[in-house]
C-alpha angles and dihedrals in degrees: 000000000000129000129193114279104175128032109305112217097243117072097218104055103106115192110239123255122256085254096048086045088050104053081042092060090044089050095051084042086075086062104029134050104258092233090071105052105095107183100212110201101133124097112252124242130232159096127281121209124220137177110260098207091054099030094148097058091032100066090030080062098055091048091051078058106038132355118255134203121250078237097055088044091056092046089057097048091049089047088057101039092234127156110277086227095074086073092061084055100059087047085063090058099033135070117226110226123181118221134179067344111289113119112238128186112239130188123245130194099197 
């Protein structure tokens, strides 16, 4: 079962509760070996790849895709040695939206 993690696009989807996730797993447990229900509620890990001649448009294309952390934007750009302002490049075209608090970079097309 997956939840969402990041900002979902619509406003109203709410992730479930711990409790709500839990007597979801028992129920498909009367139909699935137990061992097979993963209950995925964590944000995943990993790097994101940009083009470094274009890093601008390159991360403002992931986040047209998929919300990112101000954290995950700056370890690109150090990855990448790029300039720190160009952080402050992508916040002019993004929104900044909290979720299961954590604050994530969204694009926005106003």
């Amino acid at each position: 079962m997956m939840v969402p993690t990041r900002p979902p696009a619509e406003p109203w989807v709410k992730p479930p509760t711990s409790d709500v996730l839990v007597g979801l797993a028992k129920v498909l447990s009367r139909y699935v070996n137990s061992d097979r229900i993963f209950i995925i509620d964590y944000v995943e890990r990993g790097e994101f790849h940009i083009d470094k001649n274009d890093p601008v448009n390159s991360l403002l294309g992931i986040l047209k895709v998929q919300p990112m952390t101000v954290e995950q934007v700056m370890d690109v750009i150090r990855r990448n040695n790029l300039d720190m302002e160009i952080l402050d490049r992508i916040r002019s075209l993004t929104k900044e939206v909290v979720f299961n608090g954590i604050t994530y970079l969204v694009y926005s097309s106003e």
